[in-house]
C-alpha positions as CSV (number, residue, x, y, z in Angstrom):
1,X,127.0,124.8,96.7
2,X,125.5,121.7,97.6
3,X,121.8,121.8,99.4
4,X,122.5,120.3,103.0
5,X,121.2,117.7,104.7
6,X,118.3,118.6,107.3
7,X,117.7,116.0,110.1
8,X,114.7,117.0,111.9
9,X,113.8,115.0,115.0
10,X,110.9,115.2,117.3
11,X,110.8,117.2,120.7
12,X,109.5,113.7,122.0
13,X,110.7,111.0,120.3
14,X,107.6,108.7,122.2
15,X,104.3,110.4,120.7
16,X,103.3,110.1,116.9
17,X,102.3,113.5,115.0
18,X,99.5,111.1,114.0
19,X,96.9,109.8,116.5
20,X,97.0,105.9,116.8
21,X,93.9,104.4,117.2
22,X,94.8,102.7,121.0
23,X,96.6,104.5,123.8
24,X,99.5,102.9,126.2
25,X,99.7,102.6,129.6
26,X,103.3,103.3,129.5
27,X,103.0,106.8,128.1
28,X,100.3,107.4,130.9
29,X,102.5,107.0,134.1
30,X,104.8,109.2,135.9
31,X,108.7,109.1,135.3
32,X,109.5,108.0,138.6
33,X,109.9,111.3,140.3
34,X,106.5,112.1,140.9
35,X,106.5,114.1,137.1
36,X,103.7,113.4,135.3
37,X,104.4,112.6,131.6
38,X,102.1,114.0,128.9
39,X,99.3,115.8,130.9
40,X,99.3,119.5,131.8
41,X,98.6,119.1,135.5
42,X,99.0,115.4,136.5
43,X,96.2,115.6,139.3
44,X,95.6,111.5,139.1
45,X,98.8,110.3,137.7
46,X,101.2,111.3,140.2
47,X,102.1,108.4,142.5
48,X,102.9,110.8,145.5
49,X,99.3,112.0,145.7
50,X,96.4,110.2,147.4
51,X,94.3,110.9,144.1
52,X,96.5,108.6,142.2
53,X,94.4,106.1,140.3
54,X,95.5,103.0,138.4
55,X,91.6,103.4,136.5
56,X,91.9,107.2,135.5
57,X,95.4,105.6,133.8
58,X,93.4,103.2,132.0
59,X,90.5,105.4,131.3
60,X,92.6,108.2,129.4
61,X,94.0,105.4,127.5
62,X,90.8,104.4,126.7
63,X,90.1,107.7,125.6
64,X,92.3,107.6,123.0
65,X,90.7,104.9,121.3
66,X,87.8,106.4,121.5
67,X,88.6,109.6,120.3
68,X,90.7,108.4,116.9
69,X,86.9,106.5,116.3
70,X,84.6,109.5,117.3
71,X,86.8,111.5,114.8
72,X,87.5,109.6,111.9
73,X,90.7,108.4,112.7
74,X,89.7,105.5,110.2
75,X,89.5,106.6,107.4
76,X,91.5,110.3,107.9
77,X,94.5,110.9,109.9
78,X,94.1,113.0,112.8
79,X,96.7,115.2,113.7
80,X,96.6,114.7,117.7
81,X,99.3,113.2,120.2
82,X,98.3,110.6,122.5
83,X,99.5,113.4,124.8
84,X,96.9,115.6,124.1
85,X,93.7,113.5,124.5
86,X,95.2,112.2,127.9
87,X,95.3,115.9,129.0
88,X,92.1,116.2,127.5
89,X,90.6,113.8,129.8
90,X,92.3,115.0,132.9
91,X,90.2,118.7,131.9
92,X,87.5,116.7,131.7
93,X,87.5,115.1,135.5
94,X,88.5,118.4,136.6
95,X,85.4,120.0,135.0
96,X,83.2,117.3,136.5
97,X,84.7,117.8,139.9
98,X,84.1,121.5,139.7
99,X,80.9,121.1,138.6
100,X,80.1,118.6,141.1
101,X,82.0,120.7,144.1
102,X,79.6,123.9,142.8
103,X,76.0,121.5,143.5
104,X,77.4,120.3,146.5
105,X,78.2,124.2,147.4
106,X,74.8,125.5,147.2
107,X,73.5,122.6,149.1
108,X,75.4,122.6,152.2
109,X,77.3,126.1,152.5
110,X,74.4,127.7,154.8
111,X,75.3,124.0,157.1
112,X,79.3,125.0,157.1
113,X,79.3,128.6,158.0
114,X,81.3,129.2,160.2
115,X,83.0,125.3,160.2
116,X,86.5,124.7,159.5
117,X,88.2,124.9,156.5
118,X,91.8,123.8,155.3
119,X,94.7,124.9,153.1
120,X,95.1,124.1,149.5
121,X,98.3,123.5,147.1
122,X,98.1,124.8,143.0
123,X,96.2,122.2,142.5
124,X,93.1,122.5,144.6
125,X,94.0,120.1,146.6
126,X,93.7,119.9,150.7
127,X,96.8,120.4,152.1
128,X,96.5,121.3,155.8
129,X,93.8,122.5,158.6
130,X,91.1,120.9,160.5
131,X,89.0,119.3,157.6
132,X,92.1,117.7,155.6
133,X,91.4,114.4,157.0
134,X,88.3,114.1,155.8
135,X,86.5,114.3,152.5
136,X,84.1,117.0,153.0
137,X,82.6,117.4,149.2
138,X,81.9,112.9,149.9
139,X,80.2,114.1,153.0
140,X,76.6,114.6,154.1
141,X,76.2,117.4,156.3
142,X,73.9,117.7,159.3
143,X,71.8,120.4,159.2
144,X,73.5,123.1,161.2
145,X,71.3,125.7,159.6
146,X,75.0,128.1,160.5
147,X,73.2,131.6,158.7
148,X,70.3,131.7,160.3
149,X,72.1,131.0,164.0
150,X,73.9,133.4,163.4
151,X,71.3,135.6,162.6
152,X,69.3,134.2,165.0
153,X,72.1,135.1,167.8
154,X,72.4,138.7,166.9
155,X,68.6,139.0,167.0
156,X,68.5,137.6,170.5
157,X,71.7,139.6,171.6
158,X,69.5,143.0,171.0
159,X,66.6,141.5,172.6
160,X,68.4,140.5,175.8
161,X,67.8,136.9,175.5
162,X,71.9,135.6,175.0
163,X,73.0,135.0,171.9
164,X,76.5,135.0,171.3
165,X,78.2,138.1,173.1
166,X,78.8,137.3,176.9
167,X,76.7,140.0,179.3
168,X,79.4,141.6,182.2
169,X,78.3,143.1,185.1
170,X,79.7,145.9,186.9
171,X,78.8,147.4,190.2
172,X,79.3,151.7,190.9
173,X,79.1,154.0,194.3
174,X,76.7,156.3,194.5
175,X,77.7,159.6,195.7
176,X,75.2,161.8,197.6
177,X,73.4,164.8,195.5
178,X,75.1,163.6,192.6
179,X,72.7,162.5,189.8
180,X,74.5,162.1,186.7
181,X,76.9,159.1,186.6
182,X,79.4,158.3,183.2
183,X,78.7,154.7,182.6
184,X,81.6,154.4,180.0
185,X,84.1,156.3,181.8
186,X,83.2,154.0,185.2
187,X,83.7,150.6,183.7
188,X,86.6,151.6,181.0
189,X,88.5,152.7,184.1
190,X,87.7,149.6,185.9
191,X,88.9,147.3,182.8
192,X,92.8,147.8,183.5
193,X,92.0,145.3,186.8
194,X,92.8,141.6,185.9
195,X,89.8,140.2,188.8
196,X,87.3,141.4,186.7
197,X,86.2,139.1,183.7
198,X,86.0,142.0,181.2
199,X,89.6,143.3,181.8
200,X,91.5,144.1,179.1
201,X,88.7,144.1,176.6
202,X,86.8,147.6,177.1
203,X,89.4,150.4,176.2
204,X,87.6,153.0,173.7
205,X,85.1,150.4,172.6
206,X,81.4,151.4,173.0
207,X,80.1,149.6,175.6
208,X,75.7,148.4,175.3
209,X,74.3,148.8,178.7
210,X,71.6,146.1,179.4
211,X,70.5,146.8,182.8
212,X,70.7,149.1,185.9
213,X,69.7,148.4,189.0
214,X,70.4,148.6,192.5
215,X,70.7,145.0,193.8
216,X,72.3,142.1,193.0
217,X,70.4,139.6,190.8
218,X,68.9,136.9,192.7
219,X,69.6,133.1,191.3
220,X,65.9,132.6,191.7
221,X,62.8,134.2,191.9
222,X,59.5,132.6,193.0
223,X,56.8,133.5,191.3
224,X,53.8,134.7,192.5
225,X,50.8,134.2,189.6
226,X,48.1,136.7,189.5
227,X,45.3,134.0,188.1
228,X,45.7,132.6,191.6
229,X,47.4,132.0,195.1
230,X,51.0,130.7,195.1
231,X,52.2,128.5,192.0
232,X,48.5,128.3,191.3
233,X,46.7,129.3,187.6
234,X,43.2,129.4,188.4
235,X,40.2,128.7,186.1
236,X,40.4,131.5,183.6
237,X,35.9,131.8,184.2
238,X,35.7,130.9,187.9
239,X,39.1,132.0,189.3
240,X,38.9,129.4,191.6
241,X,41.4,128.7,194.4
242,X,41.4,125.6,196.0
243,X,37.5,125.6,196.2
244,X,34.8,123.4,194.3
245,X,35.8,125.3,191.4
246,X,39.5,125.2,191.7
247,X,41.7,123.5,188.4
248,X,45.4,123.3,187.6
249,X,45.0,124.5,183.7
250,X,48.2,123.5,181.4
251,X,49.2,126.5,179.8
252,X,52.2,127.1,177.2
253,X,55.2,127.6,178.8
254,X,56.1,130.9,176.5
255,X,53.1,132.1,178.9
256,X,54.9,131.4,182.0
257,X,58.1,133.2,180.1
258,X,56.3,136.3,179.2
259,X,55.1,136.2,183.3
260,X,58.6,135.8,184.7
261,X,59.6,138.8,182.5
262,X,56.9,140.8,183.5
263,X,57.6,140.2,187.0
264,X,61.3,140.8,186.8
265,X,60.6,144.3,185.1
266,X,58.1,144.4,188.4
267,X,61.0,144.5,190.1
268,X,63.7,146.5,188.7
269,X,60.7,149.2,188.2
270,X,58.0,149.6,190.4
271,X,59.4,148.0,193.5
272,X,62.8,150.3,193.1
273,X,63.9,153.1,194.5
274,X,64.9,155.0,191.8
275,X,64.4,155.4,187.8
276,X,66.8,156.4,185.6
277,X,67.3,158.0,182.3
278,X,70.0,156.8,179.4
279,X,71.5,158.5,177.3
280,X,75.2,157.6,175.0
281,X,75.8,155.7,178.4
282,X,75.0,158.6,180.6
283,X,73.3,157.8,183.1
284,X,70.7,160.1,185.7
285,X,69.5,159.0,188.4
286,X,65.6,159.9,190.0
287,X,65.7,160.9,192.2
288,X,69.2,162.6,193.6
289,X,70.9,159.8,195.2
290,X,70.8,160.7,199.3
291,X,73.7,157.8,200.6
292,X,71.2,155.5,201.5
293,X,71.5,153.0,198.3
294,X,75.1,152.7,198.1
295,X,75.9,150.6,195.2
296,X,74.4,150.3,191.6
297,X,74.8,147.3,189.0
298,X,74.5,147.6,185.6
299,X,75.0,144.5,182.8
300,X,76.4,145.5,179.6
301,X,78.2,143.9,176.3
302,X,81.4,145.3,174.9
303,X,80.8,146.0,171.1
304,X,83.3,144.2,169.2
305,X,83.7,144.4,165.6
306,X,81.8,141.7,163.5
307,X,85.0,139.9,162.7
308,X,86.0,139.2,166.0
309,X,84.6,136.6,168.4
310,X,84.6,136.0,172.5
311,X,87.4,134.0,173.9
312,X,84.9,131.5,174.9
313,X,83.1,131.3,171.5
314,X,85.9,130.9,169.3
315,X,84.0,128.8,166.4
316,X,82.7,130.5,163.6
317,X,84.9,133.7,162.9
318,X,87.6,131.6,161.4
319,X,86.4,129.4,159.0
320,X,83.8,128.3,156.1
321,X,82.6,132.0,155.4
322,X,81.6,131.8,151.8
323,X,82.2,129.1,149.2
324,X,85.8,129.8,148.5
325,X,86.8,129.0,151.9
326,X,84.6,125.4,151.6
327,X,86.8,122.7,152.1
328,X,86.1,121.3,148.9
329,X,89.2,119.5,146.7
330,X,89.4,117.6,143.6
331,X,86.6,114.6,143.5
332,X,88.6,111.3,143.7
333,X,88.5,109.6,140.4
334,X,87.9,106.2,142.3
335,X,84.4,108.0,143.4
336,X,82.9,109.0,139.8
337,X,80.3,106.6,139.0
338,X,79.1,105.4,135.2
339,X,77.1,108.6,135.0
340,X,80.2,110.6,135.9
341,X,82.3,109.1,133.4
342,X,80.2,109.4,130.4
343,X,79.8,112.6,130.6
344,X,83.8,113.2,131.1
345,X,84.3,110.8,127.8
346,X,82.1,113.0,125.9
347,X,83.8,116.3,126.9
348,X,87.1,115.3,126.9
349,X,86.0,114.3,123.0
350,X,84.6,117.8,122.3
351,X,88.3,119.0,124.4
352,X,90.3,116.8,121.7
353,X,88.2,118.5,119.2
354,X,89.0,122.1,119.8
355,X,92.3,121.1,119.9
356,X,92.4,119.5,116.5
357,X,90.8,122.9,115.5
358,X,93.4,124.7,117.0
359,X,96.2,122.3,114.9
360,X,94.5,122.6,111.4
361,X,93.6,126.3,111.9
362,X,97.2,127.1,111.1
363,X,96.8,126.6,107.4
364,X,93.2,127.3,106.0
365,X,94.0,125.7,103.3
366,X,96.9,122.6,101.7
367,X,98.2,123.1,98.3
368,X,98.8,120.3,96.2
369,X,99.1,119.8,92.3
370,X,96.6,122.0,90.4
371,X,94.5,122.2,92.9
372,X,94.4,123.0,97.0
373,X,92.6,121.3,100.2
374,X,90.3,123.1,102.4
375,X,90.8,122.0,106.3
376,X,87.5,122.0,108.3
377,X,88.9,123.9,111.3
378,X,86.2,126.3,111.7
379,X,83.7,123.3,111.3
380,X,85.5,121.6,114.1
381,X,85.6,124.9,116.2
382,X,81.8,125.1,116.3
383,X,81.8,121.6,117.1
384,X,83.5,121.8,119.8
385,X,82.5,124.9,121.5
386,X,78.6,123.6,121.1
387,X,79.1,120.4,122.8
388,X,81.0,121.9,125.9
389,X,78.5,124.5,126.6
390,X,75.4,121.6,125.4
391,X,77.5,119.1,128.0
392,X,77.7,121.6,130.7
393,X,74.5,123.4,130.5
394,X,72.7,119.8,130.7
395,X,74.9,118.8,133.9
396,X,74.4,122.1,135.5
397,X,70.0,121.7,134.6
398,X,70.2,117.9,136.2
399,X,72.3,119.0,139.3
400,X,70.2,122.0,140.0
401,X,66.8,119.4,139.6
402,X,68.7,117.3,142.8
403,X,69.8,120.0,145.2
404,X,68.7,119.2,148.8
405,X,65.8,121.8,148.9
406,X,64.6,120.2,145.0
407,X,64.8,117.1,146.2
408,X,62.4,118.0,149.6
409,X,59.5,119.8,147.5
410,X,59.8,116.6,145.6
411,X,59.2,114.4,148.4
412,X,56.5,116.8,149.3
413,X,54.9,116.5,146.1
414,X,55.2,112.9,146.3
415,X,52.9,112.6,149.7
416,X,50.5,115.2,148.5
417,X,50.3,113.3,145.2
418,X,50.1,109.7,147.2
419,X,47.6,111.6,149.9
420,X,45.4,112.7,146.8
421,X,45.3,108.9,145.2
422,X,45.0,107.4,148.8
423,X,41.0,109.8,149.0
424,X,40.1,108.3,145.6
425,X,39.9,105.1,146.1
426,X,36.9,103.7,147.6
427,X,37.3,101.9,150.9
428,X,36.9,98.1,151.6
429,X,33.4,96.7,152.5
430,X,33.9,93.6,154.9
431,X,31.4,91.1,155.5
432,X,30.9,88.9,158.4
């Protein structure tokens, strides 16, 4: 029986099994339907995407020059497609963006808290939302400073200065001989009434009472100091008023703060009728309530769990909360600068070189007559492993030296440098 005929033929009749030592431009773009030919993701090469670039085109054909020269590719063969060098190089950009996106995270993620974010496709890139049209990871940030506001807000919430959680107030009858008064119960049943402003939001949520008292706050109170007479602050030694000795000192206005508050708790204390005792929103009243003071106030927040916001303050809840929500997609090619692409060359090379591991690790070894031919996969392994992590590890120590807060204690290092110089040098002497 006669041997038959075998006919093999290539799965792509347009790449070599053998890597030539130029690329072509005609391999590189897309088939026309937005496919990208010979890469495994087509990030820059599809003409439907604003990251399409004509220059990453040429620069992964450029690649493959310089990969068939970087690996011997004249004087052995090299058993790469064109293919896989120009997917090579797209893992390379998308490294460097990653990389890049990661510095720029740590530098302005504290900034973004609770900023907008967007939507992303499979590809990391921006899709939808209130940041897509704009490049955030181009961007420099002002300084928002979003933790510590937030931080800030909660501090000044518990110490009845604002923050973020709107103060209600709600007014009570007193009832004759009756001392004890159910704060919760009084307002929650009040809350089912659309003309207050905190209806609807009370139901079995604890509610934070801020203040009792028995009379509406006024919208001003004038301020009697007690250095002086009225509006006065007299000398601190002389306590002068309007004599000889009489002066108008300039003191800081968290003095004048601390006075107001003094003389509001004046008011809702000593000058009241009654005290009061709080417990779990229970309040009792000192002493028993006779008819005369008919109404009480109290100011109170309703607690809200931490993931929800006020109607009125709707920023921050729902969007940059950690770095995975950052509106960061890939790094246009177009804005990757000499440095950029020098480093993407060289790991896209060390890329191509695991893969040619990969390829000659098949066979350890090629027979041929009386004798057999070692292949240097494991070699080429090695290489390539120890240049990605070398290439990666050096990015990672130049990026961290240029983060915003390395770059200010340089600058302050710079003028106590420059300050130092500026004392040792001995000064002019003019003559007439």
């Amino acid at each position: 029986m006669p041997n038959p005929t075998l006919s093999p033929v290539a799965a792509d009749s347009t790449i070599a099994t053998i890597l030539p030592s130029s690329g072509s431009t005609s391999i590189v773009s897309s088939d026309g339907a937005g496919n990208a030919v010979n890469y495994f993701l087509g990030v820059y090469v599809d003409t439907s995407s604003d990251l399409y670039d004509s220059n990453f085109v040429s620069g992964a054909v450029d690649q493959v020059a310089y990969t068939h020269k970087k690996l011997g590719g004249d004087v052995l063969d090299i058993e790469l497609t064109v293919g896989n060098v120009y997917s090579a190089y797209e893992e390379a950009v998308l490294e460097y963006s990653y990389q890049i996106n990661i510095h720029q995270a740590k530098n302005v993620l504290s900034d973004l808290l609770g900023m907008s974010t967007g939507t992303f496709d499979h590809n990391g890139q921006m899709t939808g939302g209130d940041a897509s049209d704009s490049a955030v990871n181009l961007s420099f940030p002002r300084f928002e400073f979003g933790y510590a506001e937030r931080v800030a807000d909660g501090i000044s919430v518990a110490a009845g200065g604002g923050g973020n959680k709107t103060v209600f107030s709600a007014s009570f009858a007193t009832t004759a001989s009756q001392q004890d008064y159910d704060l919760q119960a009084i307002i929650a049943s009040k809350a089912d009434n659309p003309d207050y402003d905190f209806y609807n939001l009370v139901g079995n949520k604890k509610l934070k009472i801020e203040k009792v008292f028995y009379k509406t706050p006024q919208s001003m109170w004038r301020f009697y100091g007690y250095y002086g007479g009225l509006n006065v602050v007299g000398n601190l030694n002389y306590y002068g008023q309007f004599s000889d000795d009489t002066t108008f000192e300039i003191i800081p206005s968290w003095h004048n703060k601390l006075q107001a508050m003094a003389y509001e708790d004046h008011l809702w204390t000593r000058l009241s009728h009654y005290s009061y005792e709080l417990h779990n929103n229970k309040l009792r009243l000192y002493p028993i309530p006779d008819g005369f003071i008919r109404d009480m106030w109290v100011q109170f927040t309703v607690e809200a769990d931490g993931w929800r916001e006020d109607s009125d303050r709707m920023h921050g809840n729902k969007g940059i909360n950690n770095m995975n929500t950052l509106p960061f997609d890939n790094i246009p090619y177009k804005n990757i600068n000499a440095i950029g692409k020098h480093w993407i060359r060289n790991y896209a090379l060390a890329i191509a070189t695991g893969m040619l591991a990969q390829i000659r690790g098949k066979f350890t070894s090629i027979p041929i007559p009386g004798d057999s031919v070692t292949l240097n996969s494991g070699d080429l392994a090695t290489l390539s492993a120890n240049s990605m992590t070398e290439l990666k590890q050096e990015l990672k120590t130049i990026l961290d030296e240029m983060t915003y807060r390395a770059l200010a204690e340089k600058d302050a290092a710079m003028v106590t440098a420059i300050d130092t110089v500026q004392q040792e040098i001995p000064m002019m002497i003019y003559q007439g």
